[in-house]
BANURO-637058 format. One record per residue (C-alpha): residue in one letter; residue number from 1; y, x, z. Coordinates in steps of 0.1 Angstrom, whole numbers, m for minus. Example, Ala and Ser with C-alpha at 12.3 -4.5 7.8 and 13.67 -1.06 7.14 Angstrom:
2
{"a"; 1; {m45; 123; 78}} {"s"; 2; {m11; 137; 71}} 
end
This chain:
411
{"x"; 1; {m17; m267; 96}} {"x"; 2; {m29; m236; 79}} {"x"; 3; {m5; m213; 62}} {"x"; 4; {m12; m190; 36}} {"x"; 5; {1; m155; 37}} {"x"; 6; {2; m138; 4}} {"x"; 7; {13; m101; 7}} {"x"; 8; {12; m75; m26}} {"x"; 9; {11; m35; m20}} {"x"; 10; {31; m21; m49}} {"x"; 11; {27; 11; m52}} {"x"; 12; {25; 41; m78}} {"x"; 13; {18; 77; m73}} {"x"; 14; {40; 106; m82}} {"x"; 15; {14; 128; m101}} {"x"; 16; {0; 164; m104}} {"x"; 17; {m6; 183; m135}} {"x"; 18; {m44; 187; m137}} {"x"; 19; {m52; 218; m113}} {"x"; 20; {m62; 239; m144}} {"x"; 21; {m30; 235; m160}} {"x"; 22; {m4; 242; m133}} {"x"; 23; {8; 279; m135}} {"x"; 24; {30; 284; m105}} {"x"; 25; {36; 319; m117}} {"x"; 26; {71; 313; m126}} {"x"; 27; {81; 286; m97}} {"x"; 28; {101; 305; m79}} {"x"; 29; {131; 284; m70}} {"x"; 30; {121; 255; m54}} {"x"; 31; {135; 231; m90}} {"x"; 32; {109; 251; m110}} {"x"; 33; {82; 246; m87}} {"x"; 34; {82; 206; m86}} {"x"; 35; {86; 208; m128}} {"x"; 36; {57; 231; m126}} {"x"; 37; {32; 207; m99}} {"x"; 38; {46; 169; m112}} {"x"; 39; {33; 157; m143}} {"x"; 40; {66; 135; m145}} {"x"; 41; {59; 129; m185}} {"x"; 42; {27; 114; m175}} {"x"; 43; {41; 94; m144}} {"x"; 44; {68; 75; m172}} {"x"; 45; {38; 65; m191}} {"x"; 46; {18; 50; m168}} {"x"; 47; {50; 35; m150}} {"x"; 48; {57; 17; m186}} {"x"; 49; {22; 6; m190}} {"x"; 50; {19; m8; m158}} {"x"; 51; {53; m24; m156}} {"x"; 52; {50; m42; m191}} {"x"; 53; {13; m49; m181}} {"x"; 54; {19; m68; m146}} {"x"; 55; {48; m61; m129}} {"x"; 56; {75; m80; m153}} {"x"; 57; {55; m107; m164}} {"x"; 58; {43; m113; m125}} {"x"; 59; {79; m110; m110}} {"x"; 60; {87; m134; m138}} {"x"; 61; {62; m158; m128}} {"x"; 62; {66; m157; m91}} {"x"; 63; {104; m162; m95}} {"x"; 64; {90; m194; m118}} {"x"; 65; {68; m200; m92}} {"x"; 66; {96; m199; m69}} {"x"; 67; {120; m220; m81}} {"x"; 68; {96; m243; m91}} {"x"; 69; {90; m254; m55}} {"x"; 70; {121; m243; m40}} {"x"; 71; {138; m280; m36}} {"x"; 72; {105; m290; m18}} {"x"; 73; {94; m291; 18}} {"x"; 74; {72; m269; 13}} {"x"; 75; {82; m239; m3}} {"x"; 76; {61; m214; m22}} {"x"; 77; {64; m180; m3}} {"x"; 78; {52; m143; m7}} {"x"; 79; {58; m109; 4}} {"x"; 80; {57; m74; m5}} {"x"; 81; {58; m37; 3}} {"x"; 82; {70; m11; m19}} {"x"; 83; {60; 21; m18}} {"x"; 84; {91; 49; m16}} {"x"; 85; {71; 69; m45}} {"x"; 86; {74; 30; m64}} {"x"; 87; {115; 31; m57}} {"x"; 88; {122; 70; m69}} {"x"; 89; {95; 59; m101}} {"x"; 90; {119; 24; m106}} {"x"; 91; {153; 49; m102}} {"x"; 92; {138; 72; m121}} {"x"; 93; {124; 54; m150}} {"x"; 94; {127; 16; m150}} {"x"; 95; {157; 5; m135}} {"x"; 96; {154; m29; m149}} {"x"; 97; {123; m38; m131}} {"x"; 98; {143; m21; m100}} {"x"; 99; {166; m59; m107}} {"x"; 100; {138; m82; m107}} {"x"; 101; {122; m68; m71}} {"x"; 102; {162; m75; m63}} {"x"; 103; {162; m113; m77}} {"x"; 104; {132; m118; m56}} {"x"; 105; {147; m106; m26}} {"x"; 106; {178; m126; m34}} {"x"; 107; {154; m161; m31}} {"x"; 108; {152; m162; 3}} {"x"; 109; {114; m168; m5}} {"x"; 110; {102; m131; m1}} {"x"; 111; {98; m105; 24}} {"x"; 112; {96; m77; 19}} {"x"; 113; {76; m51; 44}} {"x"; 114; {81; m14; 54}} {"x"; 115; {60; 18; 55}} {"x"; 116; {64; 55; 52}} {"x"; 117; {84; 64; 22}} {"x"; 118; {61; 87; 5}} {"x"; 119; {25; 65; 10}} {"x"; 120; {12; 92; 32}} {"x"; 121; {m10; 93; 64}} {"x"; 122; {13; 110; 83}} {"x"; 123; {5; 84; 108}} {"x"; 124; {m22; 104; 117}} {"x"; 125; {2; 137; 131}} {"x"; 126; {10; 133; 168}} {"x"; 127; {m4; 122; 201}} {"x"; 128; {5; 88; 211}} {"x"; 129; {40; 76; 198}} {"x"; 130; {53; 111; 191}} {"x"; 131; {48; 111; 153}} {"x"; 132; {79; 124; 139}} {"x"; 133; {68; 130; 104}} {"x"; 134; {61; 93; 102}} {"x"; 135; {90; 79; 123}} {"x"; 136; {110; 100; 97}} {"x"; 137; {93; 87; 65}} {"x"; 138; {94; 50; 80}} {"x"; 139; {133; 51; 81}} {"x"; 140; {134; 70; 48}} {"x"; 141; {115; 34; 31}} {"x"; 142; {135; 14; 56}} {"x"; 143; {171; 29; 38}} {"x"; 144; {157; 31; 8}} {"x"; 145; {147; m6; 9}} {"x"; 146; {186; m10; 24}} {"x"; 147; {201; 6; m4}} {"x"; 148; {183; m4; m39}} {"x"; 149; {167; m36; m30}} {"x"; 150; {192; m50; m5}} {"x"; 151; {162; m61; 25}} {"x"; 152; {157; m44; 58}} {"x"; 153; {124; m50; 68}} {"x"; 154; {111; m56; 102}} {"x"; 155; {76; m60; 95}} {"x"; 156; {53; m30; 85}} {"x"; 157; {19; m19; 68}} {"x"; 158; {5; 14; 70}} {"x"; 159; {m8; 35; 42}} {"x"; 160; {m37; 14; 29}} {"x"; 161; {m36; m5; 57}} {"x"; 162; {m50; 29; 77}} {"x"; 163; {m50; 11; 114}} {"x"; 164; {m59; 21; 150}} {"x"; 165; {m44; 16; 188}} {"x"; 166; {m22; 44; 188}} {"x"; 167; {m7; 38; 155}} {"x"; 168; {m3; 0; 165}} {"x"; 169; {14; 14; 196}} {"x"; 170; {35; 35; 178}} {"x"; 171; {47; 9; 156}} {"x"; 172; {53; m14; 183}} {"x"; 173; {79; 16; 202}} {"x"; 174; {96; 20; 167}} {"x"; 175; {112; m16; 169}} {"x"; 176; {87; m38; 139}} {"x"; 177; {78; m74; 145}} {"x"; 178; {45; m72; 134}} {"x"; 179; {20; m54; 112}} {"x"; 180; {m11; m58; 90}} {"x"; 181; {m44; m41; 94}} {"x"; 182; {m81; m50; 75}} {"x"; 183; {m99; m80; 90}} {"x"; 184; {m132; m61; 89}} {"x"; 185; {m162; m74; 113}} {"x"; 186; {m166; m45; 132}} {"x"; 187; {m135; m50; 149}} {"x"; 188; {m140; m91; 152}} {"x"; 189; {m172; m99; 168}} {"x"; 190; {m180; m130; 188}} {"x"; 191; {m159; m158; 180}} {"x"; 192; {m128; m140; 163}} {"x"; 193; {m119; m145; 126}} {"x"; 194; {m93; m132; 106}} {"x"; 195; {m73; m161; 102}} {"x"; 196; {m56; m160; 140}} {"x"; 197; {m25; m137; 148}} {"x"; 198; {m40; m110; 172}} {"x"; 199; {m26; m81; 196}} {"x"; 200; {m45; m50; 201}} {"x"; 201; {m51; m28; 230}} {"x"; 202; {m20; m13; 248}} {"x"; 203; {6; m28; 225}} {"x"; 204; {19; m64; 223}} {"x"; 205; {29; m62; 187}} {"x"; 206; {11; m93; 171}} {"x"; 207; {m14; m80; 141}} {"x"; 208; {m20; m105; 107}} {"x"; 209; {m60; m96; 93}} {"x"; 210; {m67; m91; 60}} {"x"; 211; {m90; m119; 49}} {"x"; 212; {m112; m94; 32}} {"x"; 213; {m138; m118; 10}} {"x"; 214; {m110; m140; m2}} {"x"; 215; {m89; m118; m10}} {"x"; 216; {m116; m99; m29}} {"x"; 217; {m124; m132; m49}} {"x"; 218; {m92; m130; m64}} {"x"; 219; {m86; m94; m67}} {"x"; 220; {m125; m78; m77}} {"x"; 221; {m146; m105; m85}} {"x"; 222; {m119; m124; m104}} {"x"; 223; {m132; m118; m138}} {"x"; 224; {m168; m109; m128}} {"x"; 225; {m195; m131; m145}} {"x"; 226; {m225; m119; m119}} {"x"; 227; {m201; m132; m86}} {"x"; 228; {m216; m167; m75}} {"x"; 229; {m182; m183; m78}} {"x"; 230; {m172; m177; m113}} {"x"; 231; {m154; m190; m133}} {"x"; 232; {m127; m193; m102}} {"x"; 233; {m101; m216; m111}} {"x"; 234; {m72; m228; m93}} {"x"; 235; {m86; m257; m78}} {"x"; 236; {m123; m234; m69}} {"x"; 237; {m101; m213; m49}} {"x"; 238; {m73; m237; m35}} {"x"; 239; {m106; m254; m22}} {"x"; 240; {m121; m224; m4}} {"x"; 241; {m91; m219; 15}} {"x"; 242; {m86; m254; 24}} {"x"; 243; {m119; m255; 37}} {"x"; 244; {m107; m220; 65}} {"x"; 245; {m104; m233; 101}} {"x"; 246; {m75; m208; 111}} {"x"; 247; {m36; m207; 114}} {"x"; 248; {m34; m184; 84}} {"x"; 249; {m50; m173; 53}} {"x"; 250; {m42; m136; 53}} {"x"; 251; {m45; m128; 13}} {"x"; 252; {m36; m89; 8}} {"x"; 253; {m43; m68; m24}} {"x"; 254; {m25; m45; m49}} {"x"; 255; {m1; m64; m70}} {"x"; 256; {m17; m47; m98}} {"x"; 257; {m44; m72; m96}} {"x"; 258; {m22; m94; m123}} {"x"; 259; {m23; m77; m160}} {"x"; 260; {m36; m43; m146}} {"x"; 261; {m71; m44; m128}} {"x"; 262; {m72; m83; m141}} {"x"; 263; {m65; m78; m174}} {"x"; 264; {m43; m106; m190}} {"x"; 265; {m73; m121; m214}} {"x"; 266; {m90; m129; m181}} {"x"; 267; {m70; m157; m176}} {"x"; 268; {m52; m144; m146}} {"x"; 269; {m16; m154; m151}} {"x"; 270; {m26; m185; m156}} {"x"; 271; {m46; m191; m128}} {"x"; 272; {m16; m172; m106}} {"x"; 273; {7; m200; m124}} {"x"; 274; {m16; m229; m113}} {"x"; 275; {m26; m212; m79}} {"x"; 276; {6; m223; m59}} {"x"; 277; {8; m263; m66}} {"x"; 278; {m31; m262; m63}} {"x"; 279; {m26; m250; m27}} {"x"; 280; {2; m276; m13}} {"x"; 281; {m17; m303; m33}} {"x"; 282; {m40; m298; 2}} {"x"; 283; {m18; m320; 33}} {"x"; 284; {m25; m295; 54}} {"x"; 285; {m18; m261; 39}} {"x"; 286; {13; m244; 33}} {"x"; 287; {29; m208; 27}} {"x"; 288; {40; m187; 52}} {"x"; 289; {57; m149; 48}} {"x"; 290; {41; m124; 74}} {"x"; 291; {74; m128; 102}} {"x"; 292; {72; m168; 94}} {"x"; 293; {37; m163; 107}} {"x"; 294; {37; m145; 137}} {"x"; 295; {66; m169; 147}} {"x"; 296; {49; m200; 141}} {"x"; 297; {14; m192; 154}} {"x"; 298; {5; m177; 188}} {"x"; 299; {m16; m149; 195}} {"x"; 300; {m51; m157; 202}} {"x"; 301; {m70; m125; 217}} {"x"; 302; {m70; m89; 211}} {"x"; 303; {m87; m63; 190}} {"x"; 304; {m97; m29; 197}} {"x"; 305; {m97; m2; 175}} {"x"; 306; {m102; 35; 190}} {"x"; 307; {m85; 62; 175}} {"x"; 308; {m118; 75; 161}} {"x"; 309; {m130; 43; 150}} {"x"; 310; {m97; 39; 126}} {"x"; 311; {m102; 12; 100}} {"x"; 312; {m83; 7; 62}} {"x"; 313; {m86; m20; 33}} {"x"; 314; {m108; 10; 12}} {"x"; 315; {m145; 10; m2}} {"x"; 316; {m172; m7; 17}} {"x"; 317; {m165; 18; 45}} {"x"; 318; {m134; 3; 58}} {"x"; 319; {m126; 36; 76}} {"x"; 320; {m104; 67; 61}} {"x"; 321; {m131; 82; 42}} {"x"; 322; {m117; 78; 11}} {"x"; 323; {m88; 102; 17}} {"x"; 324; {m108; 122; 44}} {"x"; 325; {m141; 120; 38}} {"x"; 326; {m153; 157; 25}} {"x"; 327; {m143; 190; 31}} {"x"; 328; {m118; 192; 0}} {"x"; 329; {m97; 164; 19}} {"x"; 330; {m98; 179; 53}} {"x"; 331; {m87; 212; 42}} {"x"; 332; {m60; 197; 21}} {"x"; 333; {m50; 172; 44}} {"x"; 334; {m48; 206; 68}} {"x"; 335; {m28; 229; 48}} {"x"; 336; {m1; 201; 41}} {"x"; 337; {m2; 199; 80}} {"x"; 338; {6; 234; 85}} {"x"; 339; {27; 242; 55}} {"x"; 340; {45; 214; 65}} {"x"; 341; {57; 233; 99}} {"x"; 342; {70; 261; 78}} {"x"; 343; {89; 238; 50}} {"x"; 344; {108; 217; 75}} {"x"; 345; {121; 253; 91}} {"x"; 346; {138; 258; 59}} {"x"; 347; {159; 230; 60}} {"x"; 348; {158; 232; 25}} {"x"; 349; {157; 192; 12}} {"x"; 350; {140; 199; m23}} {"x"; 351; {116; 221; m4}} {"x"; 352; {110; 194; 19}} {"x"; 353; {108; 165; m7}} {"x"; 354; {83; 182; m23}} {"x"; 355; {61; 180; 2}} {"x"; 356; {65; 151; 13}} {"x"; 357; {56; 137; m24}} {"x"; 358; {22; 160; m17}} {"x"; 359; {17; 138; 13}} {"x"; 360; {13; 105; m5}} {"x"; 361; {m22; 94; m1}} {"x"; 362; {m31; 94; m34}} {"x"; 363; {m34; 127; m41}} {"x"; 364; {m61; 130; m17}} {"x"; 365; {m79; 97; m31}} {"x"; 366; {m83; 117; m62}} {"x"; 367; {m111; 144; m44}} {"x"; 368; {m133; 118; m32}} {"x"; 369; {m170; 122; m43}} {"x"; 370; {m183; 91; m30}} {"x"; 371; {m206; 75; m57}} {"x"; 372; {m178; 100; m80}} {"x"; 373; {m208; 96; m106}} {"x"; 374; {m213; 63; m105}} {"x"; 375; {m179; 56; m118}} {"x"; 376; {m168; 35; m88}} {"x"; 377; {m132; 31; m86}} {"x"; 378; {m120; 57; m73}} {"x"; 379; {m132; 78; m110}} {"x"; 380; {m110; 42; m124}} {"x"; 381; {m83; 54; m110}} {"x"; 382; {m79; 92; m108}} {"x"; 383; {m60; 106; m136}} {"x"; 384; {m84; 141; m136}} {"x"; 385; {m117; 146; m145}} {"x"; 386; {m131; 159; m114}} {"x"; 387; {m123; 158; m79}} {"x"; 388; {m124; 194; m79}} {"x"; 389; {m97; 194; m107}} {"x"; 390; {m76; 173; m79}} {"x"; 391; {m83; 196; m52}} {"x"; 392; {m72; 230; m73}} {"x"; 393; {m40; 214; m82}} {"x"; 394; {m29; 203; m49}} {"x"; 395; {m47; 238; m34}} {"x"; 396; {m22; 256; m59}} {"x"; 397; {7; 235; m52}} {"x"; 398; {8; 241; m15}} {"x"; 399; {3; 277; m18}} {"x"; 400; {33; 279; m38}} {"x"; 401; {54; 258; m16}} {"x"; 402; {43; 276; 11}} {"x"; 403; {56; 312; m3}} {"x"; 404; {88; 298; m15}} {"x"; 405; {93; 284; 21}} {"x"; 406; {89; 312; 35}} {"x"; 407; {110; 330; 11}} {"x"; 408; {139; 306; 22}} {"x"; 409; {130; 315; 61}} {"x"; 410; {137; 357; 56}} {"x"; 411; {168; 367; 71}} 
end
C-alpha cells in the first residue's frame, strides 16, 4: 500500500508600507507606530483577492471532496498548517473564511499542523533545544489553533519547511509527533527516497519528505506548456504516483496553488475535483494525513542534516538563502535579534507583537536579489519595487521600535 499525504501551507503576510513611505516621525506610542509600519489597507485587499480567488472555492471543494468519499473505505484525507499571521488576517478581516477552516476541522478528515505563530525563523535563535523565542511562538499557534479553529496539533512544520538536526531535536523535546522537512537529494543519497518515514541524527522524532518533483508538477509546472508532461490531467498524475515504490507520497505546496498561482482558467479546480477518485481508482493507493502516516509506516533509516547545511522547500537552493542570503537579510535578521532583547524587557505586549509580526519570514523574502532582475518569483510576490525598498522599511521599523522600547525601559 502507498498512501498519499497531501499537506497545504496557508499562509499570508502582515505587510509594510513601502520603506519610502513610512514616516515614523510621529510613532511615538507604541499604537501609532504599528499604524505607521503595517500597510493594513493593503493587507485587506490582498486577503479578499486571495480568499475569493482560492481559498473559498478550494475549502468548498475539498469539503465536496470530502464528503464525497466519506462513506467509503477509503476516505479522502488532507492536512494543513495555518500560519498565526493567516488567523489574526481571518479575525481581522474575513471571519467567514475563519468558519470554513472550522467545517474542515469538524470532518474528521483533516489535520491540521503547528508552527510558530508569526511564520518566523526564530528557530534559528538558541543552542541546542533552548530556543525560547520559538518555543514561545509555537504555543502562541498551538492556542490560537485551540481557540478559533477548535484543533490542537501534534504534528509540526517549520517556517518554509527551514530544517536541520538541532531544530529536529528541538521539536522532538517540545512534545510533536512528527515533522516535515524538503526531500532534497543532498540529504538522501544511496538508496533513500522521499517516500519512507525517516528519523534524523540525535532525535527519534519520525520526519515525512517533501516529494519535491511531484509536488512541483502540480504546483509550478501545472499550467506550463514547455514542461514534458503537459497537459497533466487527473489520470496523468494519479498514474505517476501509482507508479512510486514507497509507503507515502509526500505532496506539500502553498494552498495558493488553486485559483492564485494556478489561475482558475487553467483548469485547476477541475483537475483538484477529479484528482481524489482518480487516485483510489488505483488498488493500492490511498490517503493518509501526516500522524496517520508515521503510525502506519515504520521508519526506515536516518538523515543527516548539519546545522550549517540547513535545508528549506525554497528556489533551486533548497537552503535559507532566500531569507538570508545577502547582507540586507543578515543585518536585518540581526537587528530583529538584538532589538528583540530590548522589547521583551519592556513587557510591553503591543511592543512585543510588533516585533514579532517583523519576524515573519516574509519580510525578509522581499530583499532577496537572487535573479531579482529576472523576475523570478520572488519579484512575483514582493509587494515593493526593490529589495532595497524592503530593506529601508523594515531598517526604519526596527529603529523605531527600538527607541520606543527603550523609552518604556527608563525609570
Amino acid at each position: 500500500m502507498s498512501s498519499v499525504c497531501f499537506y497545504f501551507q496557508v499562509h499570508q503576510p502582515r505587510r509594510l508600507y513601502p520603506g519610502h513611505v513610512i514616516n515614523v516621525g510621529g510613532a511615538d506610542t507604541p499604537n501609532r507606530l504599528e499604524s505607521a509600519i503595517f500597510d493594513d489597507k493593503k493587507n485587506r485587499e490582498i486577503m479578499d483577492k486571495v480568499a475569493t480567488k482560492c481559498y473559498y472555492p478550494a475549502n468548498r471543494l475539498m469539503l465536496d471532496k470530502i464528503d464525497e468519499f466519506k462513506g467509503q473505505k477509503k476516505k479522502f484525507k488532507i492536512s494543513y498548517s495555518l500560519s498565526g499571521a493567516l488567523l489574526y488576517s481571518m479575525e481581522q478581516f474575513s471571519p467567514d473564511l475563519l468558519e470554513t477552516f472550522r467545517q474542515l476541522a469538524d470532518t474528521g478528515c483533516v489535520e491540521f499542523l503547528s508552527e510558530t505563530y508569526h511564520h518566523s525563523l526564530s528557530s534559528f535563535w538558541g543552542t541546542g533545544t533552548d530556543r525560547p523565542e520559538f518555543k514561545a511562538q509555537v504555543s502562541m499557534h498551538k492556542d490560537a489553533m485551540r481557540d478559533l479553529i477548535g484543533y490542537r496539533p501534534t504534528f509540526f512544520r517549520n517556517t518554509e519547511l527551514l530544517f536541520n538536526n538541532s531544530i529536529a531535536k528541538t521539536v522532538e523535546s517540545m512534545g510533536f509527533k512528527g515533522m516535515l522537512s524538503e526531500g532534497i537529494e543532498r540529504i538522501l543519497g544511496g538508496w533513500k527516497s522521499p517516500e519512507y518515514v525517516y528519523n534524523t541524527q540525535g532525535s527519534k522524532i519520525p520526519i515525512l519528505l517533501r516529494h519535491y518533483s511531484l509536488s512541483d508538477d502540480m504546483s509550478y509546472r501545472f499550467s506550463a506548456r514547455w514542461f514534458s508532461g503537459w497537459p497533466v490531467t487527473a489520470d496523468k498524475y494519479a498514474a505517476w504516483l501509482s507508479a512510486c515504490h514507497g509507503e507515502t507520497i509526500n505532496l506539500f505546496m502553498d494552498y495558493e496553488t488553486f485559483g492564485e498561482h494556478q489561475w482558475e482558467d487553467t483548469g485547476i479546480f477541475w483537475f483538484l475535483k477529479d484528482l481524489p477518485g482518480k487516485i483510489l481508482d488505483h488498488n493500492h493507493m490511498d490517503f493518509a494525513t501526516p500522524t496517520e502516516v508515521v503510525d502506519k509506516y515504520p521508519v526506515r533509516g536516518d538523515i543527516d542534516v548539519p546545522d550549517l547545511e540547513t535545508i528549506s522547500w525554497a528556489d533551486r537552493e533548497r537552503d535559507p538563502s532566500a531569507w538570508l542570503g545577502n547582507n540586507m537579510q543578515r543585518l536585518t535578521f540581526a537587528e530583529l535579534e538584538r532589538v528583540g532583547k530590548i522589547v521583551l524587557a519592556t513587557k510591553n505586549r503591543e511592543l512585543i507583537s510588533t516585533w514579532r509580526f517583523l519576524q515573519t519570514s516574509d519580510h525578509l523574502y522581499y530583499m532577496c536579489t537572487k535573479n531579482w532582475g529576472d523576475g523570478d518569483v520572488h519579484k512575483y510576490f514582493s509587494p515593493y519595487g526593490t529589495p532595497p525598498e524592503a530593506f529601508e522599511g523594515m531598517i526604519k521599523a526596527i529603529s523605531q521600535l527600538e527607541f520606543l522600547a527603550k523609552k518604556y525601559l527608563k525609570p
